[in-house]
C-alpha positions, 0 to 999 in steps of 0.5 A: 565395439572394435569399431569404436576403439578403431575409429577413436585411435584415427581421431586421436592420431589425426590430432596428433598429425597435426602441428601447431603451424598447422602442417602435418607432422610425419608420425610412424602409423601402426597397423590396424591391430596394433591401434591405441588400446581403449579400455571397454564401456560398462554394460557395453554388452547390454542391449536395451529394445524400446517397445512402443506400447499402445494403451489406447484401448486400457479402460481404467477400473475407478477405485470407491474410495479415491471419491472420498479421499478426495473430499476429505483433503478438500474439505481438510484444507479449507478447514485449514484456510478458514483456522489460517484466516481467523488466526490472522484475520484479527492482527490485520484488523490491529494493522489497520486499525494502527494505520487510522489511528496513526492518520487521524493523528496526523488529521488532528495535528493538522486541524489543530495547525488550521485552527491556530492560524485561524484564531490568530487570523481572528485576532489580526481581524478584531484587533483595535488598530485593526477596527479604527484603521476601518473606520477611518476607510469607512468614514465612521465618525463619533456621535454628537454627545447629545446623541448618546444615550447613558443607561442609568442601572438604578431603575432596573429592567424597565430602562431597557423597556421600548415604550414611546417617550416624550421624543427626547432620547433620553428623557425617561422622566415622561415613562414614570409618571405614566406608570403611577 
């Protein structure tokens, strides 16, 4: 360990020769016995030998009772997975439950939306300034009034009764007296 102390007490009074321009300073050396004191190492007095050790040859002794240790903490845990799960497994299904919920809302607001703007599409369609401004396009005309055929409700449901008549539209007199 003199060795340590020795070579310590060169670098420390290298260090110091040296000035900050970098020129060697002119320091008093001492002689060897008189060298910086370095106090000693703890367990410097230890020497520790490392053995290399081959244990190729070791057979491991298999213990009985590691095989069933083992199942049982394999077993433990998917016990516990399986408990974990169906404690959970429920409120998950709420979650997504919650979400399609919260999706066919929007899907029903959204149809509700499509239908509004369809009737109101209707309504624009079958308005009357809508049908006459068709029917000038389409050249529709009113009938000649001899043409129109006023249905009378005082002979019930017989009026309405396709049967040939005396070729006059209209004229019901000739259906009546072939009845009685």
């Amino acid at each position: 360990m003199a060795g340590l102390r020795v070579g310590l007490a060169n670098i420390y009074d290298g260090v110091l020769r040296k000035a900050p321009n970098g020129k060697e300073r002119s320091v008093e050396r001492r002689p060897a016995r008189q060298a910086v004191p370095v106090r000693a190492f703890a367990n410097d007095d230890i020497y520790f030998h490392v053995k290399r050790i081959d244990n190729s040859r070791v057979v491991r002794q298999i213990d009985p009772k590691t095989g069933g240790v083992c199942w049982k903490m394999i077993g433990s845990v998917a016990a516990a997975a399986m408990l974990l799960i169906g404690v959970l497994l429920p409120s998950a299904y709420n979650l997504l439950a919650g979400y399609q919920i919260q999706s066919l809302r929007e899907e029903s607001k959204r149809l509700g939306n499509e239908q509004a703007s369809l009737e109101l599409v209707e309504a624009r369609l079958l308005s009357p300034e809508r049908m006459e401004q068709l029917a000038r396009e389409q050249q529709f005309t009113d009938p000649e009034p001899d043409k129109v055929v006023y249905l009378d409700s005082t002979h019930g449901a017989a009026v309405a009764m396709n049967q040939a008549t005396t070729g006059v539209p209209g004229d019901i007199s000739a259906r009546d007296t072939q009845k009685k």
